[in-house]
C-alpha positions as CSV (number, residue, x, y, z in Angstrom):
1,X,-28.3,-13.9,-3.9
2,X,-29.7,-11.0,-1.9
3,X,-33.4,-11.4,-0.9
4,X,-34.5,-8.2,1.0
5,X,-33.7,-4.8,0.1
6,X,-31.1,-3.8,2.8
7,X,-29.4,-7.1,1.8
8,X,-29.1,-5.8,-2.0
9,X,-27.9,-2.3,-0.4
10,X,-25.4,-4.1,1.6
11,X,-24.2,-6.0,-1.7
12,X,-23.9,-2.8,-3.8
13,X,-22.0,-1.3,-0.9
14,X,-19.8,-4.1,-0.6
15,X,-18.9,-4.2,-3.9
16,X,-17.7,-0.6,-4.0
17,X,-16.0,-0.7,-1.4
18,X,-13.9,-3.9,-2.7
19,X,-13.4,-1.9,-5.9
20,X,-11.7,1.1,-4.0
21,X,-9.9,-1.3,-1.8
22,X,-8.7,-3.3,-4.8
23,X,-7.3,0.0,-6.7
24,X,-5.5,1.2,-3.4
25,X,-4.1,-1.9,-3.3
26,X,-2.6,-2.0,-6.7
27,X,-1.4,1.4,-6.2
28,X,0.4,0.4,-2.6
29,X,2.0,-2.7,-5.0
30,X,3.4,-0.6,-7.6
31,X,4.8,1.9,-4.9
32,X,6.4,-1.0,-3.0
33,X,7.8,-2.6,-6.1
34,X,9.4,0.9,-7.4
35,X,10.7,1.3,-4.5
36,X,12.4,-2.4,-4.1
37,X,13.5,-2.0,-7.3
38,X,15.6,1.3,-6.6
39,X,16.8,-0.4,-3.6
40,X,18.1,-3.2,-4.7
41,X,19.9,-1.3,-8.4
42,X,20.9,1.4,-5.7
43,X,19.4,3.9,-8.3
44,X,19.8,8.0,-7.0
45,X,15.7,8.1,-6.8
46,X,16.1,5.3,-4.2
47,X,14.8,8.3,-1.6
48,X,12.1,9.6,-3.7
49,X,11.0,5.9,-4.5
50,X,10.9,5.1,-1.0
51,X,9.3,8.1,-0.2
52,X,6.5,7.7,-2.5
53,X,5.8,3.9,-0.9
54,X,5.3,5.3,2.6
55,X,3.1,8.5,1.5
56,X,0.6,5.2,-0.5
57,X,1.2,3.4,2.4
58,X,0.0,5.5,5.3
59,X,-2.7,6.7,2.6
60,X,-3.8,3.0,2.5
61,X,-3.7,2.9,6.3
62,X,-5.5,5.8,6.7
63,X,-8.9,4.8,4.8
64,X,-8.6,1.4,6.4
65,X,-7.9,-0.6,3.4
66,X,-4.3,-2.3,5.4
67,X,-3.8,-2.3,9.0
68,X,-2.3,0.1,10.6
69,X,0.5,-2.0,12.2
70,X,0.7,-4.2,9.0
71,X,2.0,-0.5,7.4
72,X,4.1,0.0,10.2
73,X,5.7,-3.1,9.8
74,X,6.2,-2.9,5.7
75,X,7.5,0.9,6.1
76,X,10.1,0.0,9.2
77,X,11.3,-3.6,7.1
78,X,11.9,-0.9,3.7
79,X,13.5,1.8,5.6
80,X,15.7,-0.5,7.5
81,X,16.9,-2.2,3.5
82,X,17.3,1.3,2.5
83,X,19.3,2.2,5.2
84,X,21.4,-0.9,4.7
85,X,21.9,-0.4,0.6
86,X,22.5,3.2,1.5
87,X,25.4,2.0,3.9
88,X,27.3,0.0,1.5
């Protein structure tokens, strides 16, 4: 428990901040899962789909919720499966 009152700020801060960062989160989830899905059922919104899960994704990156090279990473890995689903 917070005993001085910048240590009660820093709590309520905190806690916003986790509450944002949880919801961006969820979103980048959701994208990433959409976007799985239409790879792997090789649906005709597979480009929109993946689209949508790089615009969350650098989004996420950009306010500092993920790491920048951690997006990197989970953008090249779904663009290289899409390419691959798109091949065959």
């Amino acid at each position: 428990m917070a005993n001085t009152k910048s240590a009660e700020k820093r709590n309520r801060q905190a806690q916003k901040r986790r509450a944002r960062n949880v919801a961006v989160r969820t979103t980048v989830k959701g994208a990433l899962k959409k976007a799985r899905e239409a790879i792997t059922n090789k649906d005709a919104k597979t480009g929109d789909a993946v689209k949508e899960a790089v615009r969350t994704l650098g989004k996420a990156a950009s306010k500092g919720v993920l790491h920048k090279r951690n997006v990197s990473r989970r953008i090249s890995r779904m663009a290289k499966a899409a390419a691959k689903s798109a091949a065959k």
